[in-house]
N, C-alpha and C positions, 0 to 999 in steps of 0.2 A: 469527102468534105464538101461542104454546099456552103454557100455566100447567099446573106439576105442583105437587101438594102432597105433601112425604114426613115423616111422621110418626115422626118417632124417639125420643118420651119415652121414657123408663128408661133407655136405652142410656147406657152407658158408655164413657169415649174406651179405646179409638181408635175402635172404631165408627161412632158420626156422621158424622166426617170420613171414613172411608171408604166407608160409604154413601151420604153426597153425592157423592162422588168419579163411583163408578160409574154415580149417577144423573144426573151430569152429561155423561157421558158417550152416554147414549141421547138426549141433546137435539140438537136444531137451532142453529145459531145464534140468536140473536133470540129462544129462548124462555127463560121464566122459571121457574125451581124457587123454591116456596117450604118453608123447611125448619122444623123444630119441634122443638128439642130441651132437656133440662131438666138434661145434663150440665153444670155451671158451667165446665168446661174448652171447651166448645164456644166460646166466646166468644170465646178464643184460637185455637183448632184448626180453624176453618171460616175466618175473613180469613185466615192462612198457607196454607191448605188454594188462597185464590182467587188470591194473588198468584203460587202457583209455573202453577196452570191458567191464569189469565189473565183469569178469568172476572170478572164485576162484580156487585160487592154492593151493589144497591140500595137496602139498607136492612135496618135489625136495629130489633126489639122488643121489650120486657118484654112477653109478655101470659097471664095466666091461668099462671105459676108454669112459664111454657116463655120459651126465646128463639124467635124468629121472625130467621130470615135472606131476604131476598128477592134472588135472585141472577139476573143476566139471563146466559145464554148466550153469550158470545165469540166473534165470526166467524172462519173460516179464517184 
């Protein structure tokens, strides 16, 4: 299992969601992206973003004036 972190303060939707997209896409099964984003629209746009991939959100944070999504990779 491998842990990415992608940092996407300032970014603006759609952005976010589409660069988790893509970075969800170089992963493994089983590995974990964590993401950082300070778009308030992310909050909606990254869970609709997992249910159409499949993928699993392990968890979301308030911290330091970002959201924190921690998503685990989906198997075949």
């Amino acid at each position: 299992m491998h842990e990415t972190r992608l940092n996407l303060r300032g970014l603006k939707c759609p952005l976010p969601a589409l660069k988790t997209r893509k970075a969800l896409q170089r992963l493994a099964p089983g590995d974990v992206l964590v993401v950082e984003c300070t778009d308030p629209l992310s909050a909606i746009d990254i869970p609709a973003l997992l249910q159409e991939t499949r993928d699993h959100l392990e968890g979301r944070e308030e911290a330091n004036g970002a959201l924190l999504f921690r998503i685990r990779k989906a198997g075949p």
